[in-house]
N, C-alpha and C positions, 0 to 999 in steps of 0.2 A: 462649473465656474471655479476659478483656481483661486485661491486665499488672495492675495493681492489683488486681484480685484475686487471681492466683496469687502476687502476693507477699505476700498474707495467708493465704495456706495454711499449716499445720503444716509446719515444716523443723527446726526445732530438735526435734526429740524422743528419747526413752531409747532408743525402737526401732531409731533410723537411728543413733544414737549406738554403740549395742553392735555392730551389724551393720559400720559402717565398720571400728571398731577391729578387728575378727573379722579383716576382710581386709584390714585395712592390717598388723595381723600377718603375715601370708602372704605379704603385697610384700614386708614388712621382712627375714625371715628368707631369701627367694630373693636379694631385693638386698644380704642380707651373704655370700649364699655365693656368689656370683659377683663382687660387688666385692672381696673377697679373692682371689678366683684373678683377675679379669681386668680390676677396675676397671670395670665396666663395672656400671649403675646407672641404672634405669626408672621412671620415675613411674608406669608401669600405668594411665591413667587410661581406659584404653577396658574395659579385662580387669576392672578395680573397678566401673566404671557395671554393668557385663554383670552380674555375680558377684552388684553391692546386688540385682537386679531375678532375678532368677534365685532370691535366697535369700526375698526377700518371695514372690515368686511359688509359692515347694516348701513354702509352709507358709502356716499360718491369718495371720501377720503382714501379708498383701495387703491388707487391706481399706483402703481409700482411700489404696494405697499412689502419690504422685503422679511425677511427671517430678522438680518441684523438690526434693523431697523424698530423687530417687535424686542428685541433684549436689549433696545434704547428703552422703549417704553417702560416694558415691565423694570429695568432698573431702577429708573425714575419712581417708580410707583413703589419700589422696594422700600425705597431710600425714606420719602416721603410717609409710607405707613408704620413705618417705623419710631417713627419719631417718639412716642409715649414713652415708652422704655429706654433707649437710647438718650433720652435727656429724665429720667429718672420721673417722670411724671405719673407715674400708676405705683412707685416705690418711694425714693429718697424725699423727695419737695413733700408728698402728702406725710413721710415721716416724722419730716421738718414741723411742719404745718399740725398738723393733730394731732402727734403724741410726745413733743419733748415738752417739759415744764418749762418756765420762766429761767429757774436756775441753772436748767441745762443746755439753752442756749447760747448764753454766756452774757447776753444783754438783760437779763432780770425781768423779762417776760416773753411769753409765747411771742414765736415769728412769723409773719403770713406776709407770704411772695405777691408784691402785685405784679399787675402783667407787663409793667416794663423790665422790672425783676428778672421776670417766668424768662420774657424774649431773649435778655442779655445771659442770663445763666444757661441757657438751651444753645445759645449762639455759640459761645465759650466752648461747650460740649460737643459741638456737632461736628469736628471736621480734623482733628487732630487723626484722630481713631483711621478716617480716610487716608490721610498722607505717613500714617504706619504701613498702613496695607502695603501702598506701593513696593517697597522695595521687597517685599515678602512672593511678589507676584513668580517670579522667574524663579523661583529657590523650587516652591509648593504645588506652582502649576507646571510649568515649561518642562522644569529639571526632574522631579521626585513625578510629578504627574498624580498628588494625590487624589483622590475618587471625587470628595464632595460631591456626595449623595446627593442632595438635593438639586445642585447646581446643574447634575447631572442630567436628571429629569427632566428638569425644566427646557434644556437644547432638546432632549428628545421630541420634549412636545410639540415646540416650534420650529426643531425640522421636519416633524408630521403633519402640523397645520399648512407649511409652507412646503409640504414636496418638495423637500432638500435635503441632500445628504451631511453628515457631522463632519468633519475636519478631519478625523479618523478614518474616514470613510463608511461610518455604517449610515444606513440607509431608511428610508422611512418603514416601516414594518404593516401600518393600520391606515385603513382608509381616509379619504373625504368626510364618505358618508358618516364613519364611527366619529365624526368629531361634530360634524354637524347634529349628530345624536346629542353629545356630549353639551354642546351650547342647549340645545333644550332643553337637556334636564337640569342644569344650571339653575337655567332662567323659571322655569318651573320651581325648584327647588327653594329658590331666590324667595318667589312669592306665598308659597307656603309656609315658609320662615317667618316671612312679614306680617301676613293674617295670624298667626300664631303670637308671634310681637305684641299685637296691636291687642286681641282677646285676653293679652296676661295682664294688658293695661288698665283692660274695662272691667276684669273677670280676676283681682289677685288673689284668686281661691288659686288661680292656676299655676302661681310660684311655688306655692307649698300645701301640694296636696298633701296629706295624712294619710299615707298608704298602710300605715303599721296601728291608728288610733288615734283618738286623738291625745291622750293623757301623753304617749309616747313621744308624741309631736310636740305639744306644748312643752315638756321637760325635759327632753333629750335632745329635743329638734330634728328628729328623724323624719323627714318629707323628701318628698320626689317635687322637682321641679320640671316642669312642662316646655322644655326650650328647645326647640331645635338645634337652635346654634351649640349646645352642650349636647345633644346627641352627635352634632356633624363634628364636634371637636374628639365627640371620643373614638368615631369612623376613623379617622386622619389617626390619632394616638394608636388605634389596634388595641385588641385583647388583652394581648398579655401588658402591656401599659393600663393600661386600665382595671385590669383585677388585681395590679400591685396597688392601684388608686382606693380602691374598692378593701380591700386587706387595710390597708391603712387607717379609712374611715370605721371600720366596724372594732380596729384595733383601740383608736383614738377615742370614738364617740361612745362608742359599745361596750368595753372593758376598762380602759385606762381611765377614761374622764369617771362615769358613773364610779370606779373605786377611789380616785382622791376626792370626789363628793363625799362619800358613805365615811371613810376615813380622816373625815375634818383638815384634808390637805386644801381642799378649795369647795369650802361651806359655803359658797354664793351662787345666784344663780347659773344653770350651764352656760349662757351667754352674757357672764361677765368675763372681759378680759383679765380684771384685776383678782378676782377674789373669787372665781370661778373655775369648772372643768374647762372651758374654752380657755381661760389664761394659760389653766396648768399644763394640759396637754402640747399648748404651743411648743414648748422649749424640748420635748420629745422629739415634736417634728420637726423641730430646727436641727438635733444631734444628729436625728437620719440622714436630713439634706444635706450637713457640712460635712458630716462623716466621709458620703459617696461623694459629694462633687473635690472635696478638697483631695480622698485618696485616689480617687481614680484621674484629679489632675494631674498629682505628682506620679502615678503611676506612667500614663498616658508622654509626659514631658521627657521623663525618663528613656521612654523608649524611643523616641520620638529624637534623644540625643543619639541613644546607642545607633539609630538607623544615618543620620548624620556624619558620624563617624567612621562608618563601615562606606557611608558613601564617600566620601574624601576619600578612604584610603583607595578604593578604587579608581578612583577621578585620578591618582599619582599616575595611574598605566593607561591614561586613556589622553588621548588629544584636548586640552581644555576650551580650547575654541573651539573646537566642533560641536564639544557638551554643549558651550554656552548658545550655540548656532541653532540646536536643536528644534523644529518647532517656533520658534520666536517670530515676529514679525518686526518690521521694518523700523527704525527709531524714530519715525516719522506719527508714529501710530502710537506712540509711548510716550509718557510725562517721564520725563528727561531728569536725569538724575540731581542737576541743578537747581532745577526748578520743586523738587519734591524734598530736598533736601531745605530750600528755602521756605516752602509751605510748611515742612514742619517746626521748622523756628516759629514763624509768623502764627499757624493754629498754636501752638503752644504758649505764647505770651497774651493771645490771646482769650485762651484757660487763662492764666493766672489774673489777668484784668479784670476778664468778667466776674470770676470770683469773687476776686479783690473788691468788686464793685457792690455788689451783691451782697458780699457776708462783711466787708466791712473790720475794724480792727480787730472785732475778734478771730478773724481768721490770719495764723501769719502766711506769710509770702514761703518760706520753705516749705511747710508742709505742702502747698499746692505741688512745687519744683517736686517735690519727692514721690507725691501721689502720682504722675506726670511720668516718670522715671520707672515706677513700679510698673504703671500704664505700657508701656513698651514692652516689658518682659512679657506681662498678661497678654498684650495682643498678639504674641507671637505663639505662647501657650493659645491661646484661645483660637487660632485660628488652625493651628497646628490638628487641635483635638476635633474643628469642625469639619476640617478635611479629611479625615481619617475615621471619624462617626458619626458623623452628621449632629453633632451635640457641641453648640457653641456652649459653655460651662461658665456663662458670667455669671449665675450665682456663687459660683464654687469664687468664680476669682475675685468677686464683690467681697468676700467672707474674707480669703486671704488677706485683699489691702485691709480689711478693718482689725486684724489678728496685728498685718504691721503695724499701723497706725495707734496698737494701745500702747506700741513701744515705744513708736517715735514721740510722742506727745506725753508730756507730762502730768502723772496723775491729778498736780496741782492746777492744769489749767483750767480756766471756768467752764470754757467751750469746746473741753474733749470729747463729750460725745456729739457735738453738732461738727467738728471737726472730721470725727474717727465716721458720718456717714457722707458727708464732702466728696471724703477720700476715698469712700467704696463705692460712691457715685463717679466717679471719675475712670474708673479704671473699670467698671462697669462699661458706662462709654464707648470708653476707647476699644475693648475686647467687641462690643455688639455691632459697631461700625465697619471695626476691619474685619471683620467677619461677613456683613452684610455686604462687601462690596467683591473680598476677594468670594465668595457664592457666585455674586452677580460674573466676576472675571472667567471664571469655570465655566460657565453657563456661553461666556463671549468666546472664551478660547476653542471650544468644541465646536461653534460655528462658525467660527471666523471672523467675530466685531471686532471693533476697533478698542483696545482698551483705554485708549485717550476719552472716546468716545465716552463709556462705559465711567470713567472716572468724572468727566461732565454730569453725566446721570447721576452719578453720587451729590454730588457739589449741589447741584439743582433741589433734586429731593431735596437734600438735608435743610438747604435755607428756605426755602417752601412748608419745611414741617418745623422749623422752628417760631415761624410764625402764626401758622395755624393750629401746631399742638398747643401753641402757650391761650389762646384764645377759648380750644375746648377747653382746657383744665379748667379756665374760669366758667366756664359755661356749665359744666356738670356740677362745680360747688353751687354757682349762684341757684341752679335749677333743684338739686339733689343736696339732702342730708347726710352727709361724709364724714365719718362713716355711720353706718346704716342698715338694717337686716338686705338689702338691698347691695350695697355698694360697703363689703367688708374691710374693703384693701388689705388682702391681707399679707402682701409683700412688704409694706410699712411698717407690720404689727414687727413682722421678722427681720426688718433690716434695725429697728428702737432696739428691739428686746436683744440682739448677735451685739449693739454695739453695748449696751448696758451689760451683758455678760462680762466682753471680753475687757472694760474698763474698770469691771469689778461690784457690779450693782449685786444685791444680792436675790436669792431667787424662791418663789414660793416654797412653803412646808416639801423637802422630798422630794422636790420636781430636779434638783443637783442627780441623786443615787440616780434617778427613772432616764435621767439623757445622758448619763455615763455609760449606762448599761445598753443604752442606744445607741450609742457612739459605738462604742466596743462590737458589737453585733455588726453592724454595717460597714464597718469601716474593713472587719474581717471579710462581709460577703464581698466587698467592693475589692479586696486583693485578691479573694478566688473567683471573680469573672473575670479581671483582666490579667492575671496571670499562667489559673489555670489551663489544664488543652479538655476538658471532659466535655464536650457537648449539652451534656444536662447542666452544666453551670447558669448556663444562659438562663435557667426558668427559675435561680436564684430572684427574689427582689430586687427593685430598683430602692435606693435610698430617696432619691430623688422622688419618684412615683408614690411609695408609699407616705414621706412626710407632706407630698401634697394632699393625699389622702386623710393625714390627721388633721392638719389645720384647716382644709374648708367643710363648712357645714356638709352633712349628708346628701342633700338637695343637689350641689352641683355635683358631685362623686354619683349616684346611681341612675342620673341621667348620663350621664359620660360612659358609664359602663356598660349601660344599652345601646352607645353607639359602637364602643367596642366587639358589643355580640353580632351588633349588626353586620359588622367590616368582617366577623371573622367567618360568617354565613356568605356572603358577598363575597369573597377569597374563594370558598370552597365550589362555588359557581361558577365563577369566573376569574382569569387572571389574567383581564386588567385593572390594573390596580390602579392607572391613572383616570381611568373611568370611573372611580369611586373616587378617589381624593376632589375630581371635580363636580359630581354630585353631593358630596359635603361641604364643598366651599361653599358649595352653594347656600345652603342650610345656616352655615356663619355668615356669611355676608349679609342674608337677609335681613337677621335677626340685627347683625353692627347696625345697617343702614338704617334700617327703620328704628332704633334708641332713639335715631335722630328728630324723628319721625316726633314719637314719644315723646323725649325735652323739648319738643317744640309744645306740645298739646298740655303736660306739665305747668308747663311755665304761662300757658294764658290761662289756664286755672279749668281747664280741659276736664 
């Protein structure tokens, strides 16, 4: 079948429309119960193509169900599960909401978002970040032909599911059978997750067993948590991710925190944020994560120009119309430079409205326009670094706007730190969107969709999860204690404590020297993995890995590392590797869906 016509296939329909949303609910609601407890937040886009094709398939909906038709779906569901992160709701709102005082909001008491707040601040968020992507589409895909990894996958799958060849020409490689396998371990996987769920419900001996004692456990807090979903999460991450996680945690909980306890640096309990080892250690794990995501941004950007450059001067001896001809499809099939140039006016004033509506006079109107402005640079970075390592860096670029924003804002304002996390919500945002969508375009370009198509899928999601994420968030406060041994949030703890840094709060006994020394360490490993050529660079640390490692309790770190021993046993058997990623979705998804399960039973006093 030749490109032009499968981009005249049915994609846009009610069917693939109901079916994404169906499962992009299912993303949404696992990625708020685990970005509450661990920050940690999946696009799913392998587990959503499986899921659209699996549910056309169990029922009379097949009929001319196509490839392109399943990366309408699965986009849709991208778009829509996404939503938690993407509008700051598992980070910035709860940061807002439960850690700044009275005086540092700039209104003279604590702020809490209601839900028409949550809808209009999420709405404001959600579409700018998409009409960046666009004009980035032809530069990253078409022209350079970056890899994204993931995006990559994701066509292979569903032109394995759908016996069809990629756009490139390669070909399905694995069976029918091996996927029809693959949906039952899924759905097996699925319900084991669930029972496990439900028994942590009845049974919360099984959150935090005391595998080391219990003295150990009460004052350290060294337990194993029983979750599937954090074994399937640490399948998906791999090993050596995971023993950086693991290094982290025994760094953090094991050595660092028990010596600024012993050493009257943080004489409160380990699970004090303020006056505690959990406080002190944080700002360790934060100089690791800003260390690597900010050098290996600028490292990454850098090259990312030099490649740029070397291609221009090439493009001088070459035909430019033919370049541009390359691969592309028909402008029938594409949002139109007019029209993307107008979307992004129109998303963008409607950022600053919503804002403006939301935060009210203490927020001014430039800062928004400049966060906005930053936003753009970032999502070019940001998307730049996803196609070329599969690591969208919106932490890193979260950190940066907040680094500008101690400049731009005046120390004398009342509301520069409710300001300075606005503004690394923003550009946040906008980095995690066009990123999500140019994924989703990689994934349409290798089979053939229509990226109008593919752009609709965005648009849908996103106003689909602006109104159902703002609805969970309310539903997990109203249901759950926030935060909580339970629900840590500890992306919030780190976006409070980065902006109170960088505006000059000041910091526990010692905990300055311990994240300098931090900083210094990683920031050096971070230029010799992406500079170096040594092959054993690689088994260097992740900053990233390890400070997730210090800041969450033990309990989610050596379940996750058991799922890493698991994936690297699983490797050594086998390689497929997409047969395992889908045996762990499974595992997460269970465990999302049934939360659900759970805050229902919760809340009638179950």
């Amino acid at each position: 079948m030749d490109v032009e016509h499968k981009l005249a296939l049915p994609q846009v329909t009610v069917r693939a429309t109901l079916v994404g949303l169906a499962i992009g609910s299912l993303v949404l609601v696992s990625n708020f119960q685990f970005g509450l407890q661990t920050g940690w937040v999946s696009m799913m886009s392998l587990p959503s193509a499986l899921l659209g094709y699996a549910v056309f398939h169990a029922c009379p909906l097949r009929h001319k169900f196509t490839d392109v038709e399943n990366v309408f779906v699965q986009s849709v569901a991208v778009a829509a599960g996404t939503g938690p992160l993407a509008f700051g709701l598992v980070g910035i709102v709860p940061a807002i909401e439960k850690f700044l005082a009275g005086d540092e909001t700039g209104y003279g008491h604590p702020m809490t978002f209601s839900l028409a707040q949550l809808m209009v601040w999420s709405l404001g968020l959600g579409f700018f970040g998409v009409f960046f992507a666009v004009p980035l589409r032809k530069q990253v895909i078409v022209r350079e032909k970056l890899p994204f990894p993931s995006g990559s996958a994701t066509a292979t799958l569903v032109s394995v599911l759908h016996q069809t060849a990629t756009v490139d020409g390669e070909a399905p490689s694995q069976s029918n059978q091996e996927y029809r396998e693959d949906i039952t371990n899924m759905v097996s996987t699925f319900v084991v997750s669930s029972a496990v769920t439900l028994a942590s419900y009845f049974w919360p001996i099984l959150r935090a067993i005391p595998i080391f004692g219990s003295y150990i456990s009460k004052h350290y807090l060294w337990n194993f948590q029983l979750s599937a979903a954090y074994i399937g999460q640490g399948m998906i991450m791999g090993l050596q991710t995971t023993s950086y996680m693991l290094f982290g945690c025994i760094l953090g909980w094991a050595v660092l925190g028990p010596l600024a306890h012993y050493q009257g640096w943080a004489p409160g309990p380990t699970d004090d944020w303020k006056h505690g080892a959990q406080g002190w250690i944080l700002w360790v794990s934060l100089a690791a994560m800003v260390a690597d995501s900010v050098v290996s941004l600028i490292i990454i950007s850098g090259k990312s120009i030099q490649n740029l450059r070397q291609r221009s001067s090439t493009q001088e001896t070459e035909p430019l119309l033919a370049l541009a001809e390359v691969d592309d499809v028909p402008k029938r099939y594409l949002i139109s430079p007019k029209f993307t140039a107008w979307g992004i006016v129109a998303s963008s004033l409607l950022c600053v409205i919503s804002v403006k509506w939301v935060y009210g006079s203490v927020m001014p109107v430039y800062a928004i326009f400049v966060a906005l402005a930053l936003t753009f640079v970032f999502a070019i970075l940001g998307v730049r670094a996803l196609g070329e390592t599969d690591l969208n860096p919106v932490s890193g670029i979260g950190k940066l706007s907040q680094l500008v924003f101690a400049v731009v804002v005046p120390p004398s304002h009342p509301a520069r730190l409710l300001i300075n996390l606005v503004a690394g919500g923003i550009a946040e945002a906008g980095a995690q969107q066009a990123g999500d969508l140019m994924q989703d375009l990689k994934t349409g370009s290798l089979l053939g969709a229509s990226p109008k198509a593919q752009f609709v899928a965005q648009c849908i999601g996103t106003l689909y999860s602006v109104l159902l994420s703002s609805v969970m968030y309310k539903v997990y406060n109203h249901v759950y204690t926030i935060p909580s041994d339970s629900f840590r949030i500890p992306t919030a703890v780190i976006w409070v404590d980065c902006s109170r840094l960088v505006t000059g709060e000041g910091l526990p006994p010692k905990a300055w020297e311990a994240s300098v020394i931090t900083f210094v360490v990683f920031a050096a490993i971070a230029v010799a993995k992406n500079l170096g050529t040594s092959p054993k660079l690689r088994y260097l640390p992740s900053g990233v890995a390890v400070g997730i490692g210090i800041y969450n309790t033990p309990n989610f770190t050596l379940a996750r590392f058991l799922g890493g021993v698991i994936s690297y046993w699983w490797m050594k058997r086998s390689t497929r590797q997409v047969a395992m990623i889908i045996f762990s979705s499974g595992l997460v998804l269970g465990e999302g869906v049934f939360s659900a399960v759970v805050l229902g039973l919760r809340s009638m006093g179950i």
